[in-house]
Phi, psi and omega in degrees: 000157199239122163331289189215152188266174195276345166274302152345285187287342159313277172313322183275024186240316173288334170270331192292291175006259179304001166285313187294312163325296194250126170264137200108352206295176196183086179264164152318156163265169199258292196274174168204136180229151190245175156217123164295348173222044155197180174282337178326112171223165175226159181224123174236130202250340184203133138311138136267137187342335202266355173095348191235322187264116214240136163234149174156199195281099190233154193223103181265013180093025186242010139123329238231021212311144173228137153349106142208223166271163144205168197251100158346299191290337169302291174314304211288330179309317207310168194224125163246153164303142200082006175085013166235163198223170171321142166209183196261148192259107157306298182302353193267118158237186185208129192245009195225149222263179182271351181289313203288345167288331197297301180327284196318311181249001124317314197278303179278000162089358165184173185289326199276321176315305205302340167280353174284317187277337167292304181324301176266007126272019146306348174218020160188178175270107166318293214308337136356289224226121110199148189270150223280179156322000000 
């Protein structure tokens, strides 16, 4: 699977942009890649100019996701067992900015919980059920 299409990269190219323009911004993330036999997610809101360098939220399952850079071509490198490799959540949208994931999964110990709880708040306060700051 090819990681990010021309539309794709394009848009997260347009979010690094308009980030560097406003300070303070806090875009959505765009894109969200897995590893399928394992806990690894990544959450991505801007491409950088070099084609490679991805900024947004990443979780390798070690209870900790943090905010930074990462390198596309890294991702796109790892070899998984069976012949499989990272791959992209086709279905993933996101209505909530990259700070409330961040939080959000800090408090709840990985990105993927943290989708459980953002989910069911469009029709309640995750922050309820999430363990305080």
């Amino acid at each position: 699977m090819i990681l990010l299409s021309d539309e794709l990269r394009a848009r997260l190219r347009a979010q690094a942009r308009a980030s560097a323009e406003i300070l303070g911004s806090d875009p959505c993330p765009i894109a969200k890649f897995f590893n399928p036999i394992g806990a690894a997610t990544w959450l991505v809101t801007e491409l950088a100019r070099d084609g490679d360098t991805l900024f947004g939220l990443a979780d390798l399952g070690f209870g900790c996701p943090e905010l930074g850079y990462f390198s596309l071509r890294e991702i796109e490198a790892i070899r998984l067992p069976f012949g499989l490799r990272i791959e992209r959540d086709l279905a993933f949208t996101s209505l909530h900015p990259l700070s409330v994931w961040a939080d959000t999964a800090r408090r709840a110990g990985s990105i993927l919980a943290a989708q459980s709880f953002l989910a069911r708040s469009l029709t309640a306060r995750p922050t309820d059920e999430l363990p305080p700051p």
